[in-house]
LUMMAR-448941 format. One record per residue (C-alpha): residue number from 1; residue in one letter; x, y, z. Coordinates in Angstrom, 2 decimals. Layout:
% LUMMAR-448941
{NUM, a, {X, Y, Z}}
...
This chain:
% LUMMAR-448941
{1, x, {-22.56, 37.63, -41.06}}
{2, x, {-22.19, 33.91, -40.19}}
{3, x, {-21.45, 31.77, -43.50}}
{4, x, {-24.23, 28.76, -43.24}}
{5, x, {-22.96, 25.83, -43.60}}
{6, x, {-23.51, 23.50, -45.85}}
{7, x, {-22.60, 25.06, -49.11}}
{8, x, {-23.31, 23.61, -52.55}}
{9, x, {-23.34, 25.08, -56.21}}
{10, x, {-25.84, 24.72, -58.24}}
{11, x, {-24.74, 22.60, -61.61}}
{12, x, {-26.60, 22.09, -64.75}}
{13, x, {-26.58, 19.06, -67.20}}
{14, x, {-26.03, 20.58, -70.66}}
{15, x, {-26.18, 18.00, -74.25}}
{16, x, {-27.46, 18.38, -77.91}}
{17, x, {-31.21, 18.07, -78.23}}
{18, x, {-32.91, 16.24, -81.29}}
{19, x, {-33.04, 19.62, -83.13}}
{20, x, {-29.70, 20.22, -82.88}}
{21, x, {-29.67, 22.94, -80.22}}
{22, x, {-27.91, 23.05, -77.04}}
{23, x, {-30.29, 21.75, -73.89}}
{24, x, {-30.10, 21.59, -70.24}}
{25, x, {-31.18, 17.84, -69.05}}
{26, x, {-30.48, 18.12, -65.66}}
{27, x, {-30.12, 20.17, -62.38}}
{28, x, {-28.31, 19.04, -59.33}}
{29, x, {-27.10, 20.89, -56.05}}
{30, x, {-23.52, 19.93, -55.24}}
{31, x, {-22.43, 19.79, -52.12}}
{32, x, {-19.31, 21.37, -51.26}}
{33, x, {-17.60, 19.67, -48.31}}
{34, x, {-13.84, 19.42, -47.00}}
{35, x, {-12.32, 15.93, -46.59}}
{36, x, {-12.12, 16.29, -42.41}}
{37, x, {-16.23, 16.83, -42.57}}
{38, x, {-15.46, 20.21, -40.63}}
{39, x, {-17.15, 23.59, -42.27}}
{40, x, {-13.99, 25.26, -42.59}}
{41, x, {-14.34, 28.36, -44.71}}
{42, x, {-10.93, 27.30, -46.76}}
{43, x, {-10.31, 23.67, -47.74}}
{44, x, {-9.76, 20.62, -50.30}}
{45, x, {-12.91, 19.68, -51.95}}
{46, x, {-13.81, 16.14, -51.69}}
{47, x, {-17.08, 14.20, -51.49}}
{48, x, {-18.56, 11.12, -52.50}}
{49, x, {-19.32, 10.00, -55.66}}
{50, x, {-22.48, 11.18, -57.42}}
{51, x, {-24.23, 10.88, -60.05}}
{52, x, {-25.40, 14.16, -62.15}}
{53, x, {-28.55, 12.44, -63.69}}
{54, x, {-29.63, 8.77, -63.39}}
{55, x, {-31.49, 8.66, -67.36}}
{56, x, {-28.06, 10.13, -69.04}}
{57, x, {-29.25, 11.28, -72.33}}
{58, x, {-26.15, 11.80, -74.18}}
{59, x, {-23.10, 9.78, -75.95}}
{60, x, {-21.00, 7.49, -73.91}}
{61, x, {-18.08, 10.37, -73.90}}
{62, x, {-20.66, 12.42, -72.26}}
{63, x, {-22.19, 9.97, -70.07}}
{64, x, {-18.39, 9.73, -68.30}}
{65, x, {-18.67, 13.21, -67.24}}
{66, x, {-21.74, 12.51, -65.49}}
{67, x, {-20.47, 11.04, -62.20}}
{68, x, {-18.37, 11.04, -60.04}}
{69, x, {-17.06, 12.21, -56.72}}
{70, x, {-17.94, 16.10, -56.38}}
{71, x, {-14.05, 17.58, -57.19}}
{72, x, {-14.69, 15.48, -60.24}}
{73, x, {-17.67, 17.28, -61.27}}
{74, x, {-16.46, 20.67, -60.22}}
{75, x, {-13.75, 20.31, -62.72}}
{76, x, {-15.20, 19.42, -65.62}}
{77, x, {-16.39, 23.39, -65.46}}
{78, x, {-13.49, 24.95, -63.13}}
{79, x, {-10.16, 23.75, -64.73}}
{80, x, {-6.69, 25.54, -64.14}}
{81, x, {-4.95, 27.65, -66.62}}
{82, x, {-1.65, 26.15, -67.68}}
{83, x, {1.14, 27.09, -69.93}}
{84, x, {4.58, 25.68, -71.38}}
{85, x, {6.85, 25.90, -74.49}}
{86, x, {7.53, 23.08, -76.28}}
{87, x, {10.63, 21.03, -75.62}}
{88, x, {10.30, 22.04, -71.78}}
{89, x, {10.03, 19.71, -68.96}}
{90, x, {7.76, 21.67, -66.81}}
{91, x, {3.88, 22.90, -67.50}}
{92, x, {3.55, 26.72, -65.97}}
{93, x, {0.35, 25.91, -62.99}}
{94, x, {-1.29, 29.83, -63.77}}
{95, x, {-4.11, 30.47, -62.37}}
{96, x, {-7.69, 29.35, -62.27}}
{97, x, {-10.54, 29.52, -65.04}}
{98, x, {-13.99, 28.72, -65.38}}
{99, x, {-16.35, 26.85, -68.48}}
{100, x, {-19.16, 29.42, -69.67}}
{101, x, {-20.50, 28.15, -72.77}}
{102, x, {-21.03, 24.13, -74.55}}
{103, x, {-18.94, 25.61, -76.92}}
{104, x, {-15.87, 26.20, -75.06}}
{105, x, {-15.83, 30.34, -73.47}}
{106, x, {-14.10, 30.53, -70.27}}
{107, x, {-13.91, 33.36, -67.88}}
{108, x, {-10.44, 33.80, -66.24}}
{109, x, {-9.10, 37.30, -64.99}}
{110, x, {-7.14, 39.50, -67.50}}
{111, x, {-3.94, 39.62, -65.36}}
{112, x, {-3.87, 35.42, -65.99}}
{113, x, {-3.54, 35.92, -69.61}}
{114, x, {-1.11, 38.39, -69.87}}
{115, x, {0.88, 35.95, -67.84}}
{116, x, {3.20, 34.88, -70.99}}
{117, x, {4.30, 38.39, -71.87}}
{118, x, {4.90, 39.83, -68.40}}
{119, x, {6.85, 36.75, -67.43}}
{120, x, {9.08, 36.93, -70.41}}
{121, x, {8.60, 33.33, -71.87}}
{122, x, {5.75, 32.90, -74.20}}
{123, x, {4.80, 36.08, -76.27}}
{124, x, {6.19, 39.49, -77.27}}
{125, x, {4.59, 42.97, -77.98}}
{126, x, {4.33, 44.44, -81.76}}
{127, x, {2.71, 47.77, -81.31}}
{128, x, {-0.60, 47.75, -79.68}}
{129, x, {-1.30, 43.44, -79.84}}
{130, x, {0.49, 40.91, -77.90}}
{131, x, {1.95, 37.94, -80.04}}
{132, x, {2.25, 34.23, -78.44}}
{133, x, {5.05, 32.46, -79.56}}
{134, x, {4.49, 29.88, -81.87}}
{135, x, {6.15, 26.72, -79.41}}
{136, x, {3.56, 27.92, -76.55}}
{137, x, {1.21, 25.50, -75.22}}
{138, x, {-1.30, 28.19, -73.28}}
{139, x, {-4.75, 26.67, -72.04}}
{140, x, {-6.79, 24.31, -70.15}}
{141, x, {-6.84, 20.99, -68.28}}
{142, x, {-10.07, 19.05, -68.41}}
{143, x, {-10.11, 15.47, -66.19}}
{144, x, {-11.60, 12.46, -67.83}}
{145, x, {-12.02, 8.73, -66.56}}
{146, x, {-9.95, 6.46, -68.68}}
{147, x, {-9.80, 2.99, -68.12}}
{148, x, {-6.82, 0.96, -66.31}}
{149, x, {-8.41, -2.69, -66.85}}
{150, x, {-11.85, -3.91, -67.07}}
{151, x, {-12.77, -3.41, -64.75}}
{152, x, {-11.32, 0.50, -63.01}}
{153, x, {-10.80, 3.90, -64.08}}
{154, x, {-8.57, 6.44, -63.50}}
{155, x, {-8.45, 10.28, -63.99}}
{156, x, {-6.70, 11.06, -67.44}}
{157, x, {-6.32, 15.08, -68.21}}
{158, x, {-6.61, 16.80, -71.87}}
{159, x, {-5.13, 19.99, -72.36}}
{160, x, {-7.58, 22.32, -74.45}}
{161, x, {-5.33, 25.67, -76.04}}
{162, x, {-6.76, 28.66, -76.27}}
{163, x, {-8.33, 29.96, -79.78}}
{164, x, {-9.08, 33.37, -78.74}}
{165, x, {-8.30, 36.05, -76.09}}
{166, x, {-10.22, 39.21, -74.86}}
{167, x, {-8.30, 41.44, -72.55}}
{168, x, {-9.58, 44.75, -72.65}}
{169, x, {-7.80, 47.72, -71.61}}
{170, x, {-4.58, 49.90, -73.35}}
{171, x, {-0.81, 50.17, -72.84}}
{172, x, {0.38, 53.34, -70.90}}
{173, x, {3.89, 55.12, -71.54}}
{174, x, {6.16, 55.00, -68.71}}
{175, x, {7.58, 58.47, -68.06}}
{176, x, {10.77, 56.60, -66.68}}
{177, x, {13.27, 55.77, -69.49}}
{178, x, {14.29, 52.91, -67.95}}
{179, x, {10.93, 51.33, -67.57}}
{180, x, {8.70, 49.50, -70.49}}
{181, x, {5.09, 50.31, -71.47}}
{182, x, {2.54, 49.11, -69.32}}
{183, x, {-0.81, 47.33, -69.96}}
{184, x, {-3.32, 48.98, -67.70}}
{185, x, {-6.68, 47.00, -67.64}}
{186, x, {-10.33, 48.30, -67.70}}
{187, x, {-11.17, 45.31, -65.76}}
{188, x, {-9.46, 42.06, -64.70}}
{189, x, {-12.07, 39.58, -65.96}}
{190, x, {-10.83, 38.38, -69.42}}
{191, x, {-12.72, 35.82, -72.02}}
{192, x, {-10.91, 32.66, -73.48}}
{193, x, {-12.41, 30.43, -76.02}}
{194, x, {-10.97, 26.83, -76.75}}
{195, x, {-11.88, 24.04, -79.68}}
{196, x, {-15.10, 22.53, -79.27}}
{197, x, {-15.63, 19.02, -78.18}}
{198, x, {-15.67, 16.62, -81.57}}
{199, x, {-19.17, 15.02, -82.34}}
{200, x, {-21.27, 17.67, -81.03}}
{201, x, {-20.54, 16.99, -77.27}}
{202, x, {-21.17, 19.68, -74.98}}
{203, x, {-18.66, 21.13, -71.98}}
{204, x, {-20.75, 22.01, -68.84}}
{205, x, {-20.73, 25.50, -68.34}}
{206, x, {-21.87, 27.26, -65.01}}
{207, x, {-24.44, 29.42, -64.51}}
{208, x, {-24.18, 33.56, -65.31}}
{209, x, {-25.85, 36.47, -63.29}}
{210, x, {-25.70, 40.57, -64.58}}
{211, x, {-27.02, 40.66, -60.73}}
{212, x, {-23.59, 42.17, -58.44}}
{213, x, {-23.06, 41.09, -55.35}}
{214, x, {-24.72, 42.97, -52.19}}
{215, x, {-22.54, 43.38, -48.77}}
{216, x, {-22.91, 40.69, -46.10}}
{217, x, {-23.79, 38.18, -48.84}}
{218, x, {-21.96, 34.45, -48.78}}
{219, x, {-19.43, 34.40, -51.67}}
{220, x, {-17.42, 31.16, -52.43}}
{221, x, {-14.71, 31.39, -54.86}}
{222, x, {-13.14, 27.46, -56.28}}
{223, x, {-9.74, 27.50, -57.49}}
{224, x, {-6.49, 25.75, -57.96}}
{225, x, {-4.69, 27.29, -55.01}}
{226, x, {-0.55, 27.04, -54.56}}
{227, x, {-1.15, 24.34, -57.89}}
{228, x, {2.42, 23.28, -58.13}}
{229, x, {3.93, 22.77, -61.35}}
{230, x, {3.91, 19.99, -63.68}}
{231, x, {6.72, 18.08, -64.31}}
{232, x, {6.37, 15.84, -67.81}}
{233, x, {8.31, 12.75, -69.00}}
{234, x, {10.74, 13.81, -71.82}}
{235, x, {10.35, 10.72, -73.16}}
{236, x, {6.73, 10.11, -73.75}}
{237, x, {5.40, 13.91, -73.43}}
{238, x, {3.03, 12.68, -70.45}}
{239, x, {2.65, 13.54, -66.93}}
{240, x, {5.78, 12.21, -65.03}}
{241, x, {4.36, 11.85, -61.77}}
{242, x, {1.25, 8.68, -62.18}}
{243, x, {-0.23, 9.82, -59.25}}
{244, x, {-0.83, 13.74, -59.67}}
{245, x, {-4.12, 15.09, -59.22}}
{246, x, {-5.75, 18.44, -59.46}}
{247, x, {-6.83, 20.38, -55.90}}
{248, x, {-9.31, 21.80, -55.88}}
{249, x, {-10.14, 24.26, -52.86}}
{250, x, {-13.00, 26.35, -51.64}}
{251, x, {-12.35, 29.28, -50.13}}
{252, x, {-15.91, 30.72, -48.66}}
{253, x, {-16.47, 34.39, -47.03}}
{254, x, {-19.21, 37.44, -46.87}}
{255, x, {-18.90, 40.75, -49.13}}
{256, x, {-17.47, 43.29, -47.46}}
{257, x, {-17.71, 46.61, -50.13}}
{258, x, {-18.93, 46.84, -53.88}}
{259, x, {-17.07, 49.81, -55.80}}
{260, x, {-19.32, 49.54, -58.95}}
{261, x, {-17.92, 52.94, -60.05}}
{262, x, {-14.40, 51.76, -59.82}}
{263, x, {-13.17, 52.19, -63.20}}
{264, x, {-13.61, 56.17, -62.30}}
{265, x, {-13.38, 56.90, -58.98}}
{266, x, {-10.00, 54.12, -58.78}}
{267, x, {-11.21, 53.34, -55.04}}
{268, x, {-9.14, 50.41, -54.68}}
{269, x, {-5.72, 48.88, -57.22}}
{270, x, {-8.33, 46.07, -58.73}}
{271, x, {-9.34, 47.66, -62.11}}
{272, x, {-12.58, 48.38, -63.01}}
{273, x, {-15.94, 47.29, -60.58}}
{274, x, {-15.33, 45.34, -58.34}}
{275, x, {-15.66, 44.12, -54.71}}
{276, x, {-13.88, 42.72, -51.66}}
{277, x, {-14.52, 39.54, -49.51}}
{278, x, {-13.36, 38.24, -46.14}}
{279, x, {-12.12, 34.94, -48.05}}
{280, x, {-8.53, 33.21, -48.23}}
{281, x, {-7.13, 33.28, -51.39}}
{282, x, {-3.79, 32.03, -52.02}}
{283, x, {-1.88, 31.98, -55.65}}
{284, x, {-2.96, 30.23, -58.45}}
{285, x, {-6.59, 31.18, -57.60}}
{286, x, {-6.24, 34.25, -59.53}}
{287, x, {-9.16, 34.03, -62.54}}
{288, x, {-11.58, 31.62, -60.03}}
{289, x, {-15.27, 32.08, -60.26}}
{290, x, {-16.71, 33.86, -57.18}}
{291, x, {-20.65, 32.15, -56.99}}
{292, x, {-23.17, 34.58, -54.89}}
{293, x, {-26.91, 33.55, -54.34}}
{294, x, {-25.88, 30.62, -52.37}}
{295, x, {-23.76, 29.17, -55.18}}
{296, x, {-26.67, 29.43, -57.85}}
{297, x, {-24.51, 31.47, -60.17}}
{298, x, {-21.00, 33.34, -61.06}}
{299, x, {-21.01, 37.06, -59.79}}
{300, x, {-17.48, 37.82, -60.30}}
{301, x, {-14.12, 36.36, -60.85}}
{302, x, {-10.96, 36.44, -57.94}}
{303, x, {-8.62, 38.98, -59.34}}
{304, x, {-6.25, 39.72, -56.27}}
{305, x, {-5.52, 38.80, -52.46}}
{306, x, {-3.19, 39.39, -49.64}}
{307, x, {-0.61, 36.46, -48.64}}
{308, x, {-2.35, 34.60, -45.84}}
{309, x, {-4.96, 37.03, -45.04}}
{310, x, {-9.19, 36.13, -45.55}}
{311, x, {-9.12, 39.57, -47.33}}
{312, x, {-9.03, 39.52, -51.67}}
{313, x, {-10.62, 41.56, -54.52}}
{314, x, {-12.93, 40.45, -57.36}}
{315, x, {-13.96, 41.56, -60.64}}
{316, x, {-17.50, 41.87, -61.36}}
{317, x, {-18.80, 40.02, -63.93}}
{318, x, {-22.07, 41.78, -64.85}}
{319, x, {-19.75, 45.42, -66.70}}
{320, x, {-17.96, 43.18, -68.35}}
{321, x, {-20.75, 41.13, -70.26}}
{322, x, {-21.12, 44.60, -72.37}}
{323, x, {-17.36, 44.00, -74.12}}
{324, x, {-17.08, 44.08, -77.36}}
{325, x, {-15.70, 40.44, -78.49}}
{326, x, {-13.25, 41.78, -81.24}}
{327, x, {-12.31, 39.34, -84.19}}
{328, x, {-16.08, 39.64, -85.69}}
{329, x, {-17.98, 40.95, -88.48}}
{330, x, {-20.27, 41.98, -85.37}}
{331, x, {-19.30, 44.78, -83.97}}
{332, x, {-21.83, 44.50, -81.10}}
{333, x, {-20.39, 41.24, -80.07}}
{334, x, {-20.34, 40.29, -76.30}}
{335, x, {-21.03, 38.08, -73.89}}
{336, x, {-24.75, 39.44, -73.40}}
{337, x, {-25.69, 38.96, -77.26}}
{338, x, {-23.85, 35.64, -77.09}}
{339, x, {-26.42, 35.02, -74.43}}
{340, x, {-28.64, 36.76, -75.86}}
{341, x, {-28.67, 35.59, -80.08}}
{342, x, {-25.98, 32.90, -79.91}}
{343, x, {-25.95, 29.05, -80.27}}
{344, x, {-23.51, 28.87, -77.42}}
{345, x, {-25.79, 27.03, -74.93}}
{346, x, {-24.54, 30.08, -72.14}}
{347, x, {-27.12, 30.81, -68.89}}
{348, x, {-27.66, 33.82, -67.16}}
{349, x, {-30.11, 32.65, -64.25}}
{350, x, {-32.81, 34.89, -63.87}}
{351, x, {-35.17, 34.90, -60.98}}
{352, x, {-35.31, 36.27, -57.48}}
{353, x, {-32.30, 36.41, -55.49}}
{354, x, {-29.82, 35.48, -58.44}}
């Protein structure tokens, strides 16, 4: 099926009402669109600048995540997932996460977050839990306008560390001597949580849906594709090179199969239900949010691809939403009664289509 072009996502405005509770103040359709003005079905996002709502009810921290040109926008809720150990001169470029919640939950795929054990330079095994070593910076970058003079801005990053991980699945016995344990997922979607924003300021989270994707339907996945390292100043601890930016790319394609019953039939290697799409995916894009219904909402999350090839995998997102978020007094914890009871300020759209 022909993709039809143009393609937006659908963002929401999120801040603190009067009551204290978490409130969406605005709606706006993002266009998606490549630098050359072509509708290529993998490219660089650009756009012009725009604003997300012109009466900004919020703080003045707020109010400077509220415009911008469109990769701006993008990632203040689709950030890469970066790692490093302290006293090193070079930040590890991951993979690709996205912002759920005001509060700080991200959705990035399991495989992403075991990246510091399985690479052999931020965490160890003891028994059944996987330990981060103490030195490792593991989390997010966020862009933010900062001020050059008085009169321009520039794009300043903050790195946000994860607080929590949920990676569900168990570790498997090698019958080969020679060959360590090995984590086998239940599904390759995996939940972060960082701090929360100080004075009550809300991240802008993108919107949910339990719906999975149908065959022939548009899917566009956002990452940080091929995101090459970061190299920092020893000196100072910043970013060494003054004029790096964060890419972000679009990479836009039809459903080809669902395997909802995945996690026991094992139709295909990508753990648990998932899917497959005619899209380009290159590295880094591993953990991207995969929007269906015309980019109204986040059906799934890119968990693997084939070098070169419009041919990947993603998880679905919908299964996982029933996982038990361990560390709680609730047992019944998840994504769904997060939704469902929490102060979180999450959305699952509901309505025809999504």
């Amino acid at each position: 099926m022909a993709i039809q072009f143009p393609i937006s996502v659908l963002k929401t405005l999120w801040n603190r009402a009067e009551d204290g509770r978490w409130a969406i103040s605005d709606v706006k359709g993002l266009e998606l669109s490549s630098a050359s003005g072509t509708d290529d079905r993998y490219f660089i996002l650009s756009g012009n600048v725009q604003l997300m709502t012109d009466t900004p009810n919020c703080s003045i921290e707020d109010a400077m995540t509220t415009f911008g040109p469109s990769d701006f926008l993008m990632q203040q809720s689709v950030v890469p997932v970066v790692a490093w150990l302290e006293g090193q001169r070079t930040i590890r470029c991951i993979g690709t996460a996205s912002v759920i919640s005001c509060t700080g939950y991200l959705l990035t795929a399991a495989h992403v977050v075991m990246d510091p054990l399985e690479g052999g330079y931020g965490a160890v095994r003891y028994g059944q839990q996987v330990e981060l070593h103490d030195g490792l910076n593991f989390g997010v970058l966020i862009p933010f306008w900062t001020p050059t003079n008085r009169t321009t801005l520039h794009r300043g990053f903050r790195f946000f560390p994860f607080e929590s991980i949920w990676n569900w699945g168990e570790w498997k016995q090698s019958p080969l001597l020679h060959e360590e344990d090995r984590w086998e997922h239940l599904t390759d979607v995996a939940v972060c949580k960082i701090p929360e924003l100080p004075g009550g300021r809300a991240y802008q989270p993108l919107n949910m849906s339990l719906n999975p994707f149908s065959p022939g339907e548009d899917a566009y996945a956002l990452g940080y594709a091929e995101m090459p390292d970061i190299k920092l100043d020893p000196r100072s601890g910043d970013i060494e090179d003054k004029n790096f930016k964060l890419k972000l790319h679009v990479s836009v394609g039809n459903i080809i199969r669902t395997f909802p019953q995945n996690h026991i039939q094992m139709e295909v290697p990508t753990p648990g239900p998932c899917f497959d799409f005619d899209a380009r995916i290159p590295g880094k894009m591993s953990g991207a949010p995969i929007f269906g219904a015309r980019g109204a909402v986040i059906r799934g999350i890119v968990s693997r691809s084939f070098s070169n090839e419009y041919h990947a995998y993603g998880s679905m997102l919908g299964p996982a939403m029933e996982l038990e978020l361990g560390e709680s007094q609730d047992k019944n914890r998840s994504l769904r009664s997060l939704i469902a009871h929490g102060d979180e300020g999450m959305t699952i759209a509901v309505g025809v289509g999504l």
